[in-house]
C-alpha positions in Angstrom: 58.0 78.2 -77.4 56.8 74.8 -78.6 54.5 72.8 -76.1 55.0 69.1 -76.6 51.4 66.6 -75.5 51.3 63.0 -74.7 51.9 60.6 -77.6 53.2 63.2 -79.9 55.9 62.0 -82.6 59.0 64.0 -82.7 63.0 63.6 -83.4 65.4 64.1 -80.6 68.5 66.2 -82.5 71.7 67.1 -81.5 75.1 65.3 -80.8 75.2 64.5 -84.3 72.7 61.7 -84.7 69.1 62.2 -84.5 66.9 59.6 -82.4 62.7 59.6 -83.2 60.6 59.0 -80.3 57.0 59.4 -78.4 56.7 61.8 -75.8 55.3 59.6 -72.5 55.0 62.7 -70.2 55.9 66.8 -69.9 56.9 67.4 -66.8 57.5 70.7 -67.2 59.2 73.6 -69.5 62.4 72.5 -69.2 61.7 68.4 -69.2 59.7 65.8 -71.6 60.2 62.3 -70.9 60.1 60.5 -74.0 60.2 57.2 -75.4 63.4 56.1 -78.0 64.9 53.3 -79.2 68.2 52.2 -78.0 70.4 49.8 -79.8 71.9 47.9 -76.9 68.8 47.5 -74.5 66.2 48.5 -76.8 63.2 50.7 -76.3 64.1 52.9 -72.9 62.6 56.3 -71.6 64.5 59.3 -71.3 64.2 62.5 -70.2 65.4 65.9 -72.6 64.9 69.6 -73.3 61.9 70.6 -75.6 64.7 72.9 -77.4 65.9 69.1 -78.3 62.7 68.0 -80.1 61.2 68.7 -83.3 58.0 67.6 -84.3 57.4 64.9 -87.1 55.0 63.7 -88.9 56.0 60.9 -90.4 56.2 57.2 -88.5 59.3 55.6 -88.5 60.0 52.0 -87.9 60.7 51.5 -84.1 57.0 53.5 -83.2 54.8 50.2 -82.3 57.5 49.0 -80.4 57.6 52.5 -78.3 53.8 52.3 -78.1 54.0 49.0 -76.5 56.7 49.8 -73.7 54.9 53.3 -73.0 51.7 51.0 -72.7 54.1 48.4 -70.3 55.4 51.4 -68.5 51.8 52.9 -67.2 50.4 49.2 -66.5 53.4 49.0 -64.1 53.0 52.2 -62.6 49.5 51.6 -62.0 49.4 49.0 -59.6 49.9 46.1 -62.4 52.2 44.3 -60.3 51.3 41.9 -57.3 48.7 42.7 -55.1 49.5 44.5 -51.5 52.1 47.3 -50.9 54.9 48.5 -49.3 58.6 46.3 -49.8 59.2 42.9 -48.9 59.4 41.7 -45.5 57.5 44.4 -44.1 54.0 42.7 -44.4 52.0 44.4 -41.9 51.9 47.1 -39.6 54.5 47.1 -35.9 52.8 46.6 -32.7 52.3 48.8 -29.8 55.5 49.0 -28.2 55.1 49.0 -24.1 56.5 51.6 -22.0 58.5 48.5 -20.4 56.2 48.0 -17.0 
């Protein structure tokens, strides 16, 4: 069994075309999340089976643009975004709520 690490190239095969990517994250044995260009939306993350990958060694043209939306992905995920919590609308904590004396 092949074990896949953060930032690795590889080629996604199978249903006939072959897509080359960066793996972002393995969650597990049966799911990496990786990084591949898509020709309608352009770089996107998706998730696939390591039986799916192969390993390359060679970089292909759409890699810096991968880099830089992995790189997007973990500022955002990290708290890169405005500065409290929770959704909007719900800007602070409910009150005590009387027993109705």
């Amino acid at each position: 069994m092949k074990s896949f690490h953060e930032g690795q190239l590889v080629t996604v095969v199978g249903e006939g075309n072959e897509l080359e990517g960066i793996v972002v994250h393995t969650a597990g044995l049966v799911k990496v999340e990786i990084a591949v260009p898509d020709a309608e939306r352009g770089p996107v993350f998706r998730s696939v089976h390591p039986k799916r990958l192969r390993q390359r060694e060679v970089r292909g043209e759409h890699d810096e643009a991968l880099r830089r939306l992995i790189r997007r992905g973990r500022a955002s995920s990290r708290g890169g975004g405005p500065v409290g919590s929770g959704r909007s609308g719900h800007s602070h904590a409910t009150g005590h709520r009387t027993t109705g004396k």
